[in-house]
mmJSON file of the N, C-alpha and C atoms, coordinates in Angstrom:
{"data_MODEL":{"atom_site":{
"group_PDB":["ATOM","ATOM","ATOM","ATOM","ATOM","ATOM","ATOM","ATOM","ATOM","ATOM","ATOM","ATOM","ATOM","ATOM","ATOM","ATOM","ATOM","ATOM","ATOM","ATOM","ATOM","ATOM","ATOM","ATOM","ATOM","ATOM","ATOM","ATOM","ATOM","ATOM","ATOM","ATOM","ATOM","ATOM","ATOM","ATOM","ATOM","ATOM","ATOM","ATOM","ATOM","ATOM","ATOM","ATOM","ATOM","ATOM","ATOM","ATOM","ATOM","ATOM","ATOM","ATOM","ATOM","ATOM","ATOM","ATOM","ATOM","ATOM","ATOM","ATOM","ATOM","ATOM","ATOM","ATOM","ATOM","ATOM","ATOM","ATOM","ATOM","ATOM","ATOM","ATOM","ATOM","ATOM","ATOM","ATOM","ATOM","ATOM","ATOM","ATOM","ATOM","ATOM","ATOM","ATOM","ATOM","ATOM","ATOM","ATOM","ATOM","ATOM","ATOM","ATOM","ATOM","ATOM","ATOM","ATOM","ATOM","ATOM","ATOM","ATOM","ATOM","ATOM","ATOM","ATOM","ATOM","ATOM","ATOM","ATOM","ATOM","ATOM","ATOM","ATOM","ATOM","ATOM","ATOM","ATOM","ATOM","ATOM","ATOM","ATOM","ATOM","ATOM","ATOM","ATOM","ATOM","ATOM","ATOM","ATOM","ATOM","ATOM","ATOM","ATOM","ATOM","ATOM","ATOM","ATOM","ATOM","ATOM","ATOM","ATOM","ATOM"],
"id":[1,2,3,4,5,6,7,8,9,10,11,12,13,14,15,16,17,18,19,20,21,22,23,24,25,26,27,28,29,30,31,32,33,34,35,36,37,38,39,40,41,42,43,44,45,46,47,48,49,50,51,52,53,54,55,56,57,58,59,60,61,62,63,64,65,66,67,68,69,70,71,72,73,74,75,76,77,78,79,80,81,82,83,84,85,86,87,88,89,90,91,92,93,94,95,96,97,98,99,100,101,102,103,104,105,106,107,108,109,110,111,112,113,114,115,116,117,118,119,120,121,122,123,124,125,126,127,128,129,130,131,132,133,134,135,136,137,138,139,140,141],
"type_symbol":["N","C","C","N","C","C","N","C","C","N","C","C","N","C","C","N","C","C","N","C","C","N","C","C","N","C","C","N","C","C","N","C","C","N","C","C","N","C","C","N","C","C","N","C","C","N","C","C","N","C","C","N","C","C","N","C","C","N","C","C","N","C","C","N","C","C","N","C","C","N","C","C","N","C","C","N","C","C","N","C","C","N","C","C","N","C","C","N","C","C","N","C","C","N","C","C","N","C","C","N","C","C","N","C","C","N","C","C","N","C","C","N","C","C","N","C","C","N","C","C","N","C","C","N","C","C","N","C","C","N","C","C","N","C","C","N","C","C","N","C","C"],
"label_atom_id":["N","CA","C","N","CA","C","N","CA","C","N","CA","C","N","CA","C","N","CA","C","N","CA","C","N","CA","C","N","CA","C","N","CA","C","N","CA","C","N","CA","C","N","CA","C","N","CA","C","N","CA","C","N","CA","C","N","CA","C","N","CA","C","N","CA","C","N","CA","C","N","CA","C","N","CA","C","N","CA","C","N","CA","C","N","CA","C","N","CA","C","N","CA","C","N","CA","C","N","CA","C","N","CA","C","N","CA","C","N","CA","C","N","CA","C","N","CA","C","N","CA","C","N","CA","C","N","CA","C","N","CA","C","N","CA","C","N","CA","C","N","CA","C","N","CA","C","N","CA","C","N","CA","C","N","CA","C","N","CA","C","N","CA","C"],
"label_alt_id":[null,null,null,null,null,null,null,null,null,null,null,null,null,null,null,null,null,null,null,null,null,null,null,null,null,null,null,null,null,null,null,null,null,null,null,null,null,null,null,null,null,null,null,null,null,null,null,null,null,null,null,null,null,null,null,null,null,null,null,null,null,null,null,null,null,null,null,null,null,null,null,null,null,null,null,null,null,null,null,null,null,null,null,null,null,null,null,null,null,null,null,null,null,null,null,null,null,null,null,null,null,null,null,null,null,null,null,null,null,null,null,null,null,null,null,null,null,null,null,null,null,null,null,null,null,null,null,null,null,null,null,null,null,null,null,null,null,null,null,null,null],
"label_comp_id":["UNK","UNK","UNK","UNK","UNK","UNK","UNK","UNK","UNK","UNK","UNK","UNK","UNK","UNK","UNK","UNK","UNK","UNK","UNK","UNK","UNK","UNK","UNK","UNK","UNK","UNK","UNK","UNK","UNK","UNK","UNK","UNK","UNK","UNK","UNK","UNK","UNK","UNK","UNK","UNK","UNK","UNK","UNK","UNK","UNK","UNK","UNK","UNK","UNK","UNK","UNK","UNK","UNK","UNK","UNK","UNK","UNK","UNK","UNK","UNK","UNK","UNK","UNK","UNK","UNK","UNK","UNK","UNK","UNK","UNK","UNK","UNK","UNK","UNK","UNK","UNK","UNK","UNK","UNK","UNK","UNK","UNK","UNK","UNK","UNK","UNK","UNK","UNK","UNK","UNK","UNK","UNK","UNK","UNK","UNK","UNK","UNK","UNK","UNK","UNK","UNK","UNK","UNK","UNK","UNK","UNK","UNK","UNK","UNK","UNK","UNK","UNK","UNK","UNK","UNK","UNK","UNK","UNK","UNK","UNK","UNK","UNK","UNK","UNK","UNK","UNK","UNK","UNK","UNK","UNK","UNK","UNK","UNK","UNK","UNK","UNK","UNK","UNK","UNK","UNK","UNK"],
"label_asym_id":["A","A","A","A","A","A","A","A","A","A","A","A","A","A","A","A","A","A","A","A","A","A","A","A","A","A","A","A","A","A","A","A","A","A","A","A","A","A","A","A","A","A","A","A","A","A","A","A","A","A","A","A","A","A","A","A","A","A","A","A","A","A","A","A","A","A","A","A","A","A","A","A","A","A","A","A","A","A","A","A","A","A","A","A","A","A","A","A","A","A","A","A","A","A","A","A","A","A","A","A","A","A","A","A","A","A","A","A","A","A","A","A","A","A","A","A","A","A","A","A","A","A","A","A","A","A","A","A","A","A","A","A","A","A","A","A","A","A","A","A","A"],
"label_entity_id":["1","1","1","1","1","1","1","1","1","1","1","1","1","1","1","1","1","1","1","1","1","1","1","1","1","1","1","1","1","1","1","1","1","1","1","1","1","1","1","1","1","1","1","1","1","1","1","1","1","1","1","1","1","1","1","1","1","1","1","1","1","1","1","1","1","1","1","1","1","1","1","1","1","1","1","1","1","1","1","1","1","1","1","1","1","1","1","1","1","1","1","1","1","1","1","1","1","1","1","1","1","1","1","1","1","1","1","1","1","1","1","1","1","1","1","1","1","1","1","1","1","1","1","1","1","1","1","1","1","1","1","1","1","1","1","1","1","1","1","1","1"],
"label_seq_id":[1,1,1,2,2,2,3,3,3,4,4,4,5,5,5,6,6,6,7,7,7,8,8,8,9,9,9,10,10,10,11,11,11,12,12,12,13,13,13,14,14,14,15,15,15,16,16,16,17,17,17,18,18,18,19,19,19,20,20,20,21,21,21,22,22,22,23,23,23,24,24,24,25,25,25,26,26,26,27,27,27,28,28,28,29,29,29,30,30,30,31,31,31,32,32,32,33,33,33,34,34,34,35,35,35,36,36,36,37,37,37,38,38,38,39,39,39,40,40,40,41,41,41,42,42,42,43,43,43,44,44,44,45,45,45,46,46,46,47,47,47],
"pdbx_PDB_ins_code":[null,null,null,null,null,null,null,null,null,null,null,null,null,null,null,null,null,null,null,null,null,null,null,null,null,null,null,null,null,null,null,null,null,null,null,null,null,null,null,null,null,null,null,null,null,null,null,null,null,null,null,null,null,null,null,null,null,null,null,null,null,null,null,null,null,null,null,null,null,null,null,null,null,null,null,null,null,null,null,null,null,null,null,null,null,null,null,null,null,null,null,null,null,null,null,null,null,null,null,null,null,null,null,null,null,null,null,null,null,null,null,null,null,null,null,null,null,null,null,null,null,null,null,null,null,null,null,null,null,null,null,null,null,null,null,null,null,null,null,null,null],
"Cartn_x":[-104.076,-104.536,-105.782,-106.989,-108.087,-108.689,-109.043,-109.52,-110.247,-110.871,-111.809,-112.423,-111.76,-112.723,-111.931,-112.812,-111.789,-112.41,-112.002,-112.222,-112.081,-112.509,-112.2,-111.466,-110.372,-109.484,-109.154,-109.554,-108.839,-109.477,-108.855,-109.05,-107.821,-108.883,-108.241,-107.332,-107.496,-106.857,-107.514,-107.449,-108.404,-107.487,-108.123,-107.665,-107.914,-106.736,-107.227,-106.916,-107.706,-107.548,-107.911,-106.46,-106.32,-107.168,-107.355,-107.806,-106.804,-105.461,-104.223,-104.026,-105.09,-104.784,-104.0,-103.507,-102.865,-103.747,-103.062,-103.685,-102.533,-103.161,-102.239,-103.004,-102.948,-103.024,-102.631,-103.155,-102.414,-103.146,-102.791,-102.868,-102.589,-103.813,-104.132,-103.685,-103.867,-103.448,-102.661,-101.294,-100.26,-100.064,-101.549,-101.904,-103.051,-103.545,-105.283,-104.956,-104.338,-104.203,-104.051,-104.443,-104.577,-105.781,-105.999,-107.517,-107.903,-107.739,-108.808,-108.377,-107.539,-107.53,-108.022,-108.097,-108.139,-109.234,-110.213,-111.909,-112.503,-111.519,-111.038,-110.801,-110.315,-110.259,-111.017,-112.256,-113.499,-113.848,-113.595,-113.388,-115.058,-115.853,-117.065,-117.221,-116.824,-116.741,-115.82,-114.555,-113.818,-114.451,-114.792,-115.512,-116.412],
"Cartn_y":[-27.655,-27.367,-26.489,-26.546,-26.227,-25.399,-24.75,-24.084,-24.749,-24.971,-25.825,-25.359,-24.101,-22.855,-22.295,-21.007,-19.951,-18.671,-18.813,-18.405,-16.766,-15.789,-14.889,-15.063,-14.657,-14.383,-13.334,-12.5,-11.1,-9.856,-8.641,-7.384,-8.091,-8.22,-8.087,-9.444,-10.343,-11.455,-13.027,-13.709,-15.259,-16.266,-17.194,-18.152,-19.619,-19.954,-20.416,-22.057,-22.955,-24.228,-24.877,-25.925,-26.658,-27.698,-28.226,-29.636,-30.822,-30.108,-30.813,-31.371,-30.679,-30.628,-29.3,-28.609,-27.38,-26.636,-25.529,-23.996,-22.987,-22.052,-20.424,-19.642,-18.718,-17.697,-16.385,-15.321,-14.421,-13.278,-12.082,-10.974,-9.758,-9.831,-8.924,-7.439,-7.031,-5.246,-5.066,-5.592,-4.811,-4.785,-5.455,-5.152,-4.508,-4.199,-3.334,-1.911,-1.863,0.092,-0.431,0.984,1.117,1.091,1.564,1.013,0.422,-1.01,-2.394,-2.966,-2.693,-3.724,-2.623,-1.091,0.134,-0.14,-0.093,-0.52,-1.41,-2.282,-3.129,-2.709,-1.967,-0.972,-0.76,-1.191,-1.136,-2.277,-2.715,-3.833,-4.561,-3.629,-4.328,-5.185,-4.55,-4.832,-5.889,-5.848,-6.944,-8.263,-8.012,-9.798,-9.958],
"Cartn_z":[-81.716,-80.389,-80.482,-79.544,-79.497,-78.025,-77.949,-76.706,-76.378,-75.195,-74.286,-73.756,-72.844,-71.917,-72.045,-71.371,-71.135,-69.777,-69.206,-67.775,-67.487,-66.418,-66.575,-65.566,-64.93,-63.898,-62.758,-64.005,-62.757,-64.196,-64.226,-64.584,-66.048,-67.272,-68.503,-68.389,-67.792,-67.304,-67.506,-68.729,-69.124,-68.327,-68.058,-68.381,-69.207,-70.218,-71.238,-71.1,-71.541,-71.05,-72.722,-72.706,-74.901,-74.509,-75.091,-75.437,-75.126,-75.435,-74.373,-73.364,-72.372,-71.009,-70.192,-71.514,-71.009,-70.934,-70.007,-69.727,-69.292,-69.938,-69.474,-69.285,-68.123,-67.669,-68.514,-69.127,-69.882,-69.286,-69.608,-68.691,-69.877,-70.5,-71.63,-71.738,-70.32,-70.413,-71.306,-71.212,-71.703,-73.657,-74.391,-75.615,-75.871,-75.087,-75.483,-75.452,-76.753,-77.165,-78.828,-79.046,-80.204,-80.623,-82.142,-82.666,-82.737,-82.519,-82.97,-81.473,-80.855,-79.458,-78.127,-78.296,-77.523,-77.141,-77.197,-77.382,-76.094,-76.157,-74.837,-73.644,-73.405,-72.072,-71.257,-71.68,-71.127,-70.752,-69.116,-68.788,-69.116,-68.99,-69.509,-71.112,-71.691,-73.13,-73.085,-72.267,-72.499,-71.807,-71.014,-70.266,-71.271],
"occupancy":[1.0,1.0,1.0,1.0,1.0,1.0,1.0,1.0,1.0,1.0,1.0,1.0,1.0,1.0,1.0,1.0,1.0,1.0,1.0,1.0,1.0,1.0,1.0,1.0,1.0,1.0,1.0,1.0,1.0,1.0,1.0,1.0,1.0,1.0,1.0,1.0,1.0,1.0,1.0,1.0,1.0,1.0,1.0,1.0,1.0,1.0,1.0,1.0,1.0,1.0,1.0,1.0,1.0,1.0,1.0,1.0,1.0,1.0,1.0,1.0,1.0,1.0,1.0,1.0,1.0,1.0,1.0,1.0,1.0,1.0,1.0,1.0,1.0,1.0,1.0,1.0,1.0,1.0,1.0,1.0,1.0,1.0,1.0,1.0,1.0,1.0,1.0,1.0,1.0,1.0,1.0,1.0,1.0,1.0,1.0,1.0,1.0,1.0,1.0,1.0,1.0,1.0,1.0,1.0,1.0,1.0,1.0,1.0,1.0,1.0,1.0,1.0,1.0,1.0,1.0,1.0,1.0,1.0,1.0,1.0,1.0,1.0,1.0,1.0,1.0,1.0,1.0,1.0,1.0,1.0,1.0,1.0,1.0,1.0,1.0,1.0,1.0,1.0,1.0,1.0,1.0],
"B_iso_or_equiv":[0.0,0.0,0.0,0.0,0.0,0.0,0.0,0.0,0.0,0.0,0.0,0.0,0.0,0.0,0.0,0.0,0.0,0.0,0.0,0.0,0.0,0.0,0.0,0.0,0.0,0.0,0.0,0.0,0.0,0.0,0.0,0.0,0.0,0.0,0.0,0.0,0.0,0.0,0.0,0.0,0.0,0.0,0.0,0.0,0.0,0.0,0.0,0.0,0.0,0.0,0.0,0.0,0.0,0.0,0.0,0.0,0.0,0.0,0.0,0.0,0.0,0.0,0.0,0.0,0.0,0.0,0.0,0.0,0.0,0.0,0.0,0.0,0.0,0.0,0.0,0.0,0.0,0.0,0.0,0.0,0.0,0.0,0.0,0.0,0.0,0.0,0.0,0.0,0.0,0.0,0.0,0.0,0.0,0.0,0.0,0.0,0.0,0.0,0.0,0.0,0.0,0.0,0.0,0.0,0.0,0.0,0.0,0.0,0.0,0.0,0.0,0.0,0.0,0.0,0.0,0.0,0.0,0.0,0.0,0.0,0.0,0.0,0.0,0.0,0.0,0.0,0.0,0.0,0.0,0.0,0.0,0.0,0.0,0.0,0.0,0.0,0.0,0.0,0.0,0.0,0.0],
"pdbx_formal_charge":[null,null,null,null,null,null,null,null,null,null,null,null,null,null,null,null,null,null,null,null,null,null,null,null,null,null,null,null,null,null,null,null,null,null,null,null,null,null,null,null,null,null,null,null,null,null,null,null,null,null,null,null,null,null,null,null,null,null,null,null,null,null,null,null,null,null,null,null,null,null,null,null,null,null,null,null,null,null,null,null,null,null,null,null,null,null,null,null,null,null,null,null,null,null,null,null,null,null,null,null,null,null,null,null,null,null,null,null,null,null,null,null,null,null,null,null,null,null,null,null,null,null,null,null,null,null,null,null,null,null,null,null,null,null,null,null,null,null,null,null,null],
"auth_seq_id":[1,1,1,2,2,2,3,3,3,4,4,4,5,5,5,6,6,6,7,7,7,8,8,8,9,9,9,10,10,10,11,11,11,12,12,12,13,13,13,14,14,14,15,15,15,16,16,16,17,17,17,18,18,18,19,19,19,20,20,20,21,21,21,22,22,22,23,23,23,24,24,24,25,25,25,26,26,26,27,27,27,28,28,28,29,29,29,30,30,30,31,31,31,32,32,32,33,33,33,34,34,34,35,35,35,36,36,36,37,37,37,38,38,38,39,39,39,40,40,40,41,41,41,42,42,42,43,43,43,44,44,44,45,45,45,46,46,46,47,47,47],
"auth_comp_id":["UNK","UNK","UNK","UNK","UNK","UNK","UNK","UNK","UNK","UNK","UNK","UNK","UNK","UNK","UNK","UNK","UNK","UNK","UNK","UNK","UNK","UNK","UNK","UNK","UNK","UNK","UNK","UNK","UNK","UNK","UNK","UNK","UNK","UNK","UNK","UNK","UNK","UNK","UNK","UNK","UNK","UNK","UNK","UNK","UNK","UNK","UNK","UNK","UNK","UNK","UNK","UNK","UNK","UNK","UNK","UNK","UNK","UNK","UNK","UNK","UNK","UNK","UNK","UNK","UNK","UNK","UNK","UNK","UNK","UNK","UNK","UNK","UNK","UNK","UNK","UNK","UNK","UNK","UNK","UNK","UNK","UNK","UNK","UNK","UNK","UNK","UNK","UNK","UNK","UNK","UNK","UNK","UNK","UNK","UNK","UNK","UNK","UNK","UNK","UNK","UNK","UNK","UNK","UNK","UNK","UNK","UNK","UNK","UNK","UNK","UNK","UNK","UNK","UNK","UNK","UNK","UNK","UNK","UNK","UNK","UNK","UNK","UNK","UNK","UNK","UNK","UNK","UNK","UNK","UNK","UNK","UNK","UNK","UNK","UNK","UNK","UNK","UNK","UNK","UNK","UNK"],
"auth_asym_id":["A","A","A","A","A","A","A","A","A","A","A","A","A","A","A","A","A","A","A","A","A","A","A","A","A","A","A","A","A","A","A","A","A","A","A","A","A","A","A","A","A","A","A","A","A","A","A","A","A","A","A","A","A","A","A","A","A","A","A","A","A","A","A","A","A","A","A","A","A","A","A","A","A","A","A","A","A","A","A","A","A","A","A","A","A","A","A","A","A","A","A","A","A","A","A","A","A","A","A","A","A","A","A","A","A","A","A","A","A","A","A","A","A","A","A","A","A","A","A","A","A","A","A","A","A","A","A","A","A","A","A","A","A","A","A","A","A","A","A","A","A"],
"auth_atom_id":["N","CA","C","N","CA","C","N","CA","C","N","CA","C","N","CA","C","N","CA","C","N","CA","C","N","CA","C","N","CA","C","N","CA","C","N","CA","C","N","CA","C","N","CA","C","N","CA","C","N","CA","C","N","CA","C","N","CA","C","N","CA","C","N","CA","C","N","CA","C","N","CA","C","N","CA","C","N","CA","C","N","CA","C","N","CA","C","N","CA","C","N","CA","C","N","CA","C","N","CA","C","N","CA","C","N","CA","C","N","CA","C","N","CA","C","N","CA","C","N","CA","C","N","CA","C","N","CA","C","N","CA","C","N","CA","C","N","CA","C","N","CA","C","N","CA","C","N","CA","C","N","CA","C","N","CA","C","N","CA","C","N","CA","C"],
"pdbx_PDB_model_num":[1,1,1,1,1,1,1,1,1,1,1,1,1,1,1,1,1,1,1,1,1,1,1,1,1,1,1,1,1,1,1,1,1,1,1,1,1,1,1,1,1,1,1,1,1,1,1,1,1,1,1,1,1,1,1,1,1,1,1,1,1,1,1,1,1,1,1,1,1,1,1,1,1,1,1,1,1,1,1,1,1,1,1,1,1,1,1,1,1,1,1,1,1,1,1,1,1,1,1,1,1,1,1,1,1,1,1,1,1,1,1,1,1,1,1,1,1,1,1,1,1,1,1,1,1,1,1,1,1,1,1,1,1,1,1,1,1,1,1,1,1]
}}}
């Protein structure tokens, strides 16, 4: 499976569309801590 697009949605929020025909919605907040994902928080940096 392959990404196709990927959309911005909302605040820390893609949406991701396969090559399938599928797509999900995921809603990033609740992993952007820490050192390598913390950085992210910065909704600028993240779009």
């Amino acid at each position: 499976m392959r990404v196709v697009n990927i959309k911005i949605v909302g605040d820390y929020t893609l949406r991701v569309e396969f090559d399938d025909g599928t797509a999900q919605t995921i809603d990033f907040a609740p992993v952007l801590h820490g050192y390598i994902f913390g950085p992210l928080r910065d909704l600028a940096l993240f779009n």
